[in-house]
NUDODREN-218742 format. One record per residue (C-alpha): x, y, z; residue in one letter. Coordinates in Angstrom, 1 decimal, always signed. Layout:
NUDODREN-218742
east X north Y up Z type A .
...
//
This chain:
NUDODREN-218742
east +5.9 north -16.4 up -14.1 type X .
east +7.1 north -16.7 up -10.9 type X .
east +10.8 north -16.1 up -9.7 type X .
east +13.1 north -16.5 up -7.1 type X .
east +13.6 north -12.8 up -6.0 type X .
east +16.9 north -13.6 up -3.8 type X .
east +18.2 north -15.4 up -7.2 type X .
east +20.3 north -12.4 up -9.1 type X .
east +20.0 north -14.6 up -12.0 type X .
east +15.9 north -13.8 up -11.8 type X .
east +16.8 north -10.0 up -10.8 type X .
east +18.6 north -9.4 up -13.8 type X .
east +15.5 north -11.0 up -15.8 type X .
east +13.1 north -8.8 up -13.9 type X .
east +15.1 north -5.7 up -14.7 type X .
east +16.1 north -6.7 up -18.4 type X .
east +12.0 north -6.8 up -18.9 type X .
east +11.7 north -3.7 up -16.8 type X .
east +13.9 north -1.8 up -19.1 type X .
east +12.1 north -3.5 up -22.0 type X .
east +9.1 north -1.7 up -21.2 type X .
east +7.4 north -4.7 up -19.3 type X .
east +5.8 north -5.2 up -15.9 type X .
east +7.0 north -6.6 up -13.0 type X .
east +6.0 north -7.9 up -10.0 type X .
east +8.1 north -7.4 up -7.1 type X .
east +7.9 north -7.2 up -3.1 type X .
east +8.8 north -4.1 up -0.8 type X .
east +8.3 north -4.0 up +3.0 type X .
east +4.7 north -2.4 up +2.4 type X .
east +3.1 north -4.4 up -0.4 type X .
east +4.0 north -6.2 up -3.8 type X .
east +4.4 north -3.8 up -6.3 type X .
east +3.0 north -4.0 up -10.1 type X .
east +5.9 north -2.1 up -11.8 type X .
east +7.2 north -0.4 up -14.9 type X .
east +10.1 north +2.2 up -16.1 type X .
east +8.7 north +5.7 up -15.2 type X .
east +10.0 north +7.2 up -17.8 type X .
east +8.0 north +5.7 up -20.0 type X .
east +4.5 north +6.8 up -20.4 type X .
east +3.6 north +3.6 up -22.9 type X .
east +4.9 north +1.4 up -20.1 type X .
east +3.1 north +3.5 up -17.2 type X .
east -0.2 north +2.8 up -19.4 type X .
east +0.5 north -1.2 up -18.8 type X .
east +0.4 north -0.4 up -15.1 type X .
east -3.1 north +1.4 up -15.7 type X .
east -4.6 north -1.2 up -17.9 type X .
east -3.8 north -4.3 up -16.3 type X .
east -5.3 north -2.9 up -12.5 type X .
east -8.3 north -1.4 up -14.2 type X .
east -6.8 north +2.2 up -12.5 type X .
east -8.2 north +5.3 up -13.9 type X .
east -5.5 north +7.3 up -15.7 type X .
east -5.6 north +10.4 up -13.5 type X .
east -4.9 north +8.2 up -10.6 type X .
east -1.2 north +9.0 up -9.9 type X .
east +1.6 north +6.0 up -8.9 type X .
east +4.5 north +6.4 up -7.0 type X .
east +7.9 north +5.7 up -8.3 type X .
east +10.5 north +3.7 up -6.5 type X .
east +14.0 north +4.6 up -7.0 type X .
east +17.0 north +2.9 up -5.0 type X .
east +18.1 north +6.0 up -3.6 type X .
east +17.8 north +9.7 up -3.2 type X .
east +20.2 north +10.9 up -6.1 type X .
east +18.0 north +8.8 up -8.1 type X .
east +14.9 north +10.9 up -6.7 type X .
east +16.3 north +13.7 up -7.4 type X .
east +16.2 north +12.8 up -11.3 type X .
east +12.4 north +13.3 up -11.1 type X .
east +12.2 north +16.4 up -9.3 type X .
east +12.3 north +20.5 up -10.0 type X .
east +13.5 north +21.1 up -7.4 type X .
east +14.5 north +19.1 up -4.1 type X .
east +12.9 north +20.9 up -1.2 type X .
east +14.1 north +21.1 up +2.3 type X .
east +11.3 north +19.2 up +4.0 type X .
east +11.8 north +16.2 up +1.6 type X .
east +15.5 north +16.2 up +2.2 type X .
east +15.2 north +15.8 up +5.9 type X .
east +12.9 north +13.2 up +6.0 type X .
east +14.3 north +11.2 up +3.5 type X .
east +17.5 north +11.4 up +5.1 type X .
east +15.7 north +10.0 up +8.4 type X .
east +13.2 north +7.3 up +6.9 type X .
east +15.1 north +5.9 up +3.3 type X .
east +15.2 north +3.4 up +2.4 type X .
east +11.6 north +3.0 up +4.6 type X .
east +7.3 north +2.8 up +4.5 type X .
east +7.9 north +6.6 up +3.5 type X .
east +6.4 north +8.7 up -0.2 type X .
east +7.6 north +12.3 up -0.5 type X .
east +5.2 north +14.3 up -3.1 type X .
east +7.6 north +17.1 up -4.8 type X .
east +7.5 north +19.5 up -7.4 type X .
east +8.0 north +17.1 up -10.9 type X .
east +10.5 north +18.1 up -13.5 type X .
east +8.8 north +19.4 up -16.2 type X .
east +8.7 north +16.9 up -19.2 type X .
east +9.2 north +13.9 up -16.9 type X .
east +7.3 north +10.9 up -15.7 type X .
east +3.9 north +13.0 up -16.7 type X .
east +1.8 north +9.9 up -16.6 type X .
east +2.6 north +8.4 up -13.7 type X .
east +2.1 north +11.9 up -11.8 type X .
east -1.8 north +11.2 up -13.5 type X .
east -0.7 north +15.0 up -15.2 type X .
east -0.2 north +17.2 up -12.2 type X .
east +2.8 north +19.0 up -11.9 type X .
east +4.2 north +16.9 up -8.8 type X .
east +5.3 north +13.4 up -8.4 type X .
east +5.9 north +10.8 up -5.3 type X .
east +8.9 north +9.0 up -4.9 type X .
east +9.7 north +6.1 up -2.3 type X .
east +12.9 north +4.2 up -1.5 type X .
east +12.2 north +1.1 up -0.6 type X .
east +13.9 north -1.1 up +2.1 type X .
east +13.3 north -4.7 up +0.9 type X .
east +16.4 north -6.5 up -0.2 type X .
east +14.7 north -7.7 up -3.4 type X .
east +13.6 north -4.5 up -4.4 type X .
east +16.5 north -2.8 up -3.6 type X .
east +18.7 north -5.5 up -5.9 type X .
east +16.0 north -5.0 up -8.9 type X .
east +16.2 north -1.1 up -8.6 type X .
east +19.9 north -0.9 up -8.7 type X .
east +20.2 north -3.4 up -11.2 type X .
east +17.7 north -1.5 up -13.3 type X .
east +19.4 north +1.7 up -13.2 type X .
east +22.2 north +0.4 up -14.3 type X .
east +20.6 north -0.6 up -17.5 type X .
east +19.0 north +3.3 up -17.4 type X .
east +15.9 north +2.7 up -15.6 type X .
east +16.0 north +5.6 up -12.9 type X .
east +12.8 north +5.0 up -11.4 type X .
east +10.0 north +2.5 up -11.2 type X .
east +6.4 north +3.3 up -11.1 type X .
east +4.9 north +0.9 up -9.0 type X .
east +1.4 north +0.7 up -7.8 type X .
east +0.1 north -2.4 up -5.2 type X .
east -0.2 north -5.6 up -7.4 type X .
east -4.0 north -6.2 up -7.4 type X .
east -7.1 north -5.0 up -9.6 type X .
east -7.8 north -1.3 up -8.5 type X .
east -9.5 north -1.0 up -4.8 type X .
east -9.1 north -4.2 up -4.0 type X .
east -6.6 north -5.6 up -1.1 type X .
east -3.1 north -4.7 up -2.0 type X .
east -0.8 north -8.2 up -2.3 type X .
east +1.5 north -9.0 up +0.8 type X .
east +2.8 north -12.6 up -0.6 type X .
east +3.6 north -13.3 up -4.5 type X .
east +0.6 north -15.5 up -4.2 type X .
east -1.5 north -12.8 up -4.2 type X .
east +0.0 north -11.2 up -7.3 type X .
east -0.8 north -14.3 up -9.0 type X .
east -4.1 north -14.6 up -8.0 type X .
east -5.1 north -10.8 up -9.0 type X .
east -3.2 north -10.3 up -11.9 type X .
east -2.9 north -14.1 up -13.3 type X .
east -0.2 north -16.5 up -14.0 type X .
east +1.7 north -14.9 up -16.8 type X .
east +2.9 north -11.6 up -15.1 type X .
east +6.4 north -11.6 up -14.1 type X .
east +6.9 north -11.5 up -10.3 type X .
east +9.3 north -11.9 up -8.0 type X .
east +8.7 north -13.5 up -5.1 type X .
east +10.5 north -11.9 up -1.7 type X .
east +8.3 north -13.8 up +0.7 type X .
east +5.7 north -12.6 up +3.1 type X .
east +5.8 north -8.4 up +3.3 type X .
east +7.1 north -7.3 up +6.7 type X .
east +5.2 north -4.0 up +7.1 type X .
east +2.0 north -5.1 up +5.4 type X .
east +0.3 north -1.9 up +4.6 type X .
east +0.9 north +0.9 up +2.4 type X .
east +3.7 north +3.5 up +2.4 type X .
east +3.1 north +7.0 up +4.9 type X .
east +2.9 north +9.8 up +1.9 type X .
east +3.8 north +13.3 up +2.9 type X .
east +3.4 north +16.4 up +0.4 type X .
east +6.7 north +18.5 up +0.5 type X .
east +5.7 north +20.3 up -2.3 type X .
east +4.5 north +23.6 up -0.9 type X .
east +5.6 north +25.6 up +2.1 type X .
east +4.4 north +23.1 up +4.8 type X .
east +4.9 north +19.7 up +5.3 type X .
east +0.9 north +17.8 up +5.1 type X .
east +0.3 north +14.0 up +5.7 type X .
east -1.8 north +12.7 up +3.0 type X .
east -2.0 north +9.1 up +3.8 type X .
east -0.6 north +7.6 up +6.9 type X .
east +1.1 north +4.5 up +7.5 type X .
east +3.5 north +2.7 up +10.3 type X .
east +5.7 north +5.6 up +10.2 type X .
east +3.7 north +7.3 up +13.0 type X .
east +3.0 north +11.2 up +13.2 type X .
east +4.9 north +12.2 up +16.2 type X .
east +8.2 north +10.5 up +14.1 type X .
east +7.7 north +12.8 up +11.7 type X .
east +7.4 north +15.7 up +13.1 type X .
east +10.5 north +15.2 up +15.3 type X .
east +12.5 north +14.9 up +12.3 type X .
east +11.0 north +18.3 up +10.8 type X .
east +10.8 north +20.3 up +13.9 type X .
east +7.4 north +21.5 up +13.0 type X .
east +3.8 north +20.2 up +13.2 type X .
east +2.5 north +17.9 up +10.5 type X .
east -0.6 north +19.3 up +8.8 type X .
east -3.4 north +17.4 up +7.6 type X .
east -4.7 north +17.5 up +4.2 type X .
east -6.5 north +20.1 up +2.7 type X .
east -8.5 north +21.0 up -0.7 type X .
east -5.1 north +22.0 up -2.2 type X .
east -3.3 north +19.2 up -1.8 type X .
east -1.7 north +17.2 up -5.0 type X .
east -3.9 north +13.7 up -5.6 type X .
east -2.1 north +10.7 up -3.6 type X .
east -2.5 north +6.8 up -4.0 type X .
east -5.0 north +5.5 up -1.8 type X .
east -7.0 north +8.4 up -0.6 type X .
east -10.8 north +7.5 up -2.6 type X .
east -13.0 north +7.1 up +0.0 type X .
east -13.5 north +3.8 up -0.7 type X .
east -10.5 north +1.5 up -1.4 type X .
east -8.6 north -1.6 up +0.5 type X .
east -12.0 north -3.7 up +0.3 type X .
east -12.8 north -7.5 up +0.4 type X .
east -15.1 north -9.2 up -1.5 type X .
east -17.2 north -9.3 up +1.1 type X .
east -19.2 north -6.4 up +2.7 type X .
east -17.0 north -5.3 up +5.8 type X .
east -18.7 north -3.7 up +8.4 type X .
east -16.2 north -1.5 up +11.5 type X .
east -17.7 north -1.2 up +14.9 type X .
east -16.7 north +0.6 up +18.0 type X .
east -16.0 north -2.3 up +20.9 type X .
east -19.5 north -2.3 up +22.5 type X .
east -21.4 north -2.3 up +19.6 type X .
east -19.8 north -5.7 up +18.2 type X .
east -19.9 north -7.3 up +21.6 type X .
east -24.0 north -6.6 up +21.6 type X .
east -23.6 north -8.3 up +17.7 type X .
east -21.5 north -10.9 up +18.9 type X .
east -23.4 north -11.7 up +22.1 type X .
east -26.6 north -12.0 up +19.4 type X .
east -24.9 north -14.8 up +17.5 type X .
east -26.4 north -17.2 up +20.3 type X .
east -29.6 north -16.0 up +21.1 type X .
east -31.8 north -18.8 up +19.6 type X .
east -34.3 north -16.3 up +17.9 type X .
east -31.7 north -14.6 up +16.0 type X .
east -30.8 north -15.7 up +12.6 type X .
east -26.8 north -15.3 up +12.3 type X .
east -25.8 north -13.4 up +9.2 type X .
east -24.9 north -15.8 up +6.0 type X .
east -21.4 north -16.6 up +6.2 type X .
east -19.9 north -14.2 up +8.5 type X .
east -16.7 north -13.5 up +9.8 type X .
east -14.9 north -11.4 up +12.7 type X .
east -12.0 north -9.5 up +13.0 type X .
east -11.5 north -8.6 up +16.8 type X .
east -9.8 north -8.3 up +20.1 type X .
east -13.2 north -10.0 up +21.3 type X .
east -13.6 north -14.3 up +20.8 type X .
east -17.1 north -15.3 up +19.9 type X .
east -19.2 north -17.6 up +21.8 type X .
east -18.5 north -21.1 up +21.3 type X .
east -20.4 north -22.7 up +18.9 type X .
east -21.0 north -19.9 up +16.7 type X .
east -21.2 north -20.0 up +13.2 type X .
east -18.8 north -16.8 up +12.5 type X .
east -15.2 north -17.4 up +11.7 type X .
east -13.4 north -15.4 up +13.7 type X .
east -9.5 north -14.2 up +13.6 type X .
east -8.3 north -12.9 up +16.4 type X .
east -6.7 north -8.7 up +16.2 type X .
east -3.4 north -8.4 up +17.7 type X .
east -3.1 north -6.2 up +20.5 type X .
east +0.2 north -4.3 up +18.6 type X .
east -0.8 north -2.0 up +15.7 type X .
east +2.4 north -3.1 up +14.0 type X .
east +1.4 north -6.4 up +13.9 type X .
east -2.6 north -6.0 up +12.9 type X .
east -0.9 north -4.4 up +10.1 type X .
east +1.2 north -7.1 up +8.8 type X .
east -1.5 north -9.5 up +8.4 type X .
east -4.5 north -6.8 up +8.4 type X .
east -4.7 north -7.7 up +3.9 type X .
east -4.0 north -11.4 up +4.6 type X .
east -6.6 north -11.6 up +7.0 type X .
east -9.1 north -10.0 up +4.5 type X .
east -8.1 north -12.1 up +1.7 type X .
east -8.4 north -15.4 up +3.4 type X .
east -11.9 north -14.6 up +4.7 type X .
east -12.5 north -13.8 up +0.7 type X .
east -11.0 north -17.1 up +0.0 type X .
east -13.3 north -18.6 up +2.8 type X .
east -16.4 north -17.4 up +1.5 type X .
east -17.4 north -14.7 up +3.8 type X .
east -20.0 north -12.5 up +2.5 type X .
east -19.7 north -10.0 up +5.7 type X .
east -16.9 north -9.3 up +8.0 type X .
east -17.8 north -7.5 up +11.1 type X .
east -14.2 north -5.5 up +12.5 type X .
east -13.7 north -4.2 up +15.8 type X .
east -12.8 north -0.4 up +15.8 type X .
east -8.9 north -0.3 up +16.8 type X .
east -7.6 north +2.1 up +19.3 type X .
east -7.5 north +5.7 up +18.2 type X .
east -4.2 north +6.3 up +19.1 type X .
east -1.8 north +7.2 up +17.0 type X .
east +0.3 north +4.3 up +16.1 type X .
east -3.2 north +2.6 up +14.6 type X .
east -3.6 north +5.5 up +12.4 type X .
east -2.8 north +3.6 up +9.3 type X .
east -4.7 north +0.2 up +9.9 type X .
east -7.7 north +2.2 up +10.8 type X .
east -7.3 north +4.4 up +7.8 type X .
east -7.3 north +1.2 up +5.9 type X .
east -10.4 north -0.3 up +7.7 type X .
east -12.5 north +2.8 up +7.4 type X .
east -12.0 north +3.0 up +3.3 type X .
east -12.7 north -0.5 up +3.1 type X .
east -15.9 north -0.5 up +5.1 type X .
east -16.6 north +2.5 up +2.6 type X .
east -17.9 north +0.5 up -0.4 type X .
//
């Protein structure tokens, strides 16, 4: 069932069914969303069923503001506060020690838990609206079957997850991928999946260096070495080796791979067979369509996308994060 999302009258029958113990489908500046109350574990194991996600998996939980967070939480460490107070509502997950007793299964049973506030209007409104019906917090996975592209329209929710889920529809996503997730939950501050919300940001806010992760760091969303993929095979090359592939597309006594398409800063030959979509030169804006981009191939019938490598500074840390797990399967 598709909704409005800017209608309240289809916010307060999102959050109604939220605090029901349903799911719900809404947007936030990353990704769509496949949400329900956190603290309830029967409605958490909706979330698991209906993605095919394995249980110990953990989900992040959305909560309209930091008071809300703090609901969740044993205790409310220093590093958290500061960033939260620089990048919430924002593309930005905390990890913090979990109140005992609370929310166990969507921390997959470890004894910490991420929490994200959201800047999208539409989620905002449904988060609010479903805390005032006692719904503190909303575990909320991306929309789509597990490893698969996360949703950036409400068209993709419908097409993963079929025509009966409630969802509301907030438009096209602005930041396109995934939330930055930082682990406060020890002594240090460590980046377990990055995002738009670039390194040197974060560490201006903390006043120290961000760490990367290590073998004791909590389980995080999106951090299997294979996730984010196509249907189709994708294949990520550094610059000159896709230029060689490309420039093989019209030798005569090469066959050109069945159905292929390309993803670079580099146009094919004319005539060629590939589909090709061109990369923006901005990371900010690869990212915004990066999942589209993938998924219309899909729809297109590409059985191999060849990607050009981006740039390895920093600001591309999260698209090419993204690229290298999907390449991975």
């Amino acid at each position: 069932m598709l909704l409005d999302g800017h209608d309240p009258d289809a916010i307060a029958k999102a959050a109604d069914a939220l605090a029901a113990g349903e799911l719900v489908a809404f947007p936030t500046e990353t990704v769509y969303g496949l949400g329900a109350r956190a603290d309830d574990d029967r409605a958490v194991a909706g979330i698991f069923a209906a993605k095919g996600r394995p249980v110990g998996h953990p989900l992040i939980v959305h909560v309209a503001d930091a008071a809300a967070a703090r609901t969740f939480c044993a205790t409310w460490p220093d590093l958290a506060q500061r960033l939260v107070a620089a990048f919430w509502p924002g593309p930005l997950t905390v990890i913090v020690p979990r109140a005992e007793g609370v929310a166990a299964a969507c921390a997959g049973g470890q004894s910490t838990i991420g929490l994200r506030c959201p800047s999208h209007p539409v989620a905002l409104a449904l988060l609010r609206a479903a805390a005032e019906r006692g719904v503190l917090g909303v575990a909320a996975p991306s929309a789509n079957r597990f490893g698969r592209l996360s949703p950036t329209q409400a068209s993709h929710v419908v097409a993963e997850l079929g025509p009966d889920l409630l969802v509301l529809d907030g438009g096209a996503c602005e930041v396109g991928i995934e939330s930055t997730i930082v682990d406060c939950s020890r002594d240090r501050a460590v980046l377990l999946r990055p995002g738009t919300l670039t390194r040197s940001a974060i560490e201006a806010v903390l006043g120290r260096p961000l760490e990367n992760r290590d073998a004791a760091a909590p389980r995080a969303p999106g951090t299997l070495d294979a996730h984010y993929a196509p249907q189709a095979r994708v294949r990520l090359m550094n610059t000159a080796l896709l230029r060689s592939a490309i420039d093989l597309l019209t030798d005569p006594a090469s066959e050109a791979p069945l159905r292929l398409a390309v993803y670079s800063r580099l146009l094919p030959p004319a005539g060629t067979v590939a589909i090709h979509q061109a990369m923006p030169a901005r990371a900010d804006q690869t990212a915004h369509e990066l999942f589209t981009v993938l998924r219309h191939f899909d729809d297109l019938g590409a059985e191999l996308i060849w990607v050009e490598e981006p740039p390895s500074t920093a600001e591309w840390d999260g698209v090419r994060d993204r690229l290298v797990r999907a390449s991975a399967t």
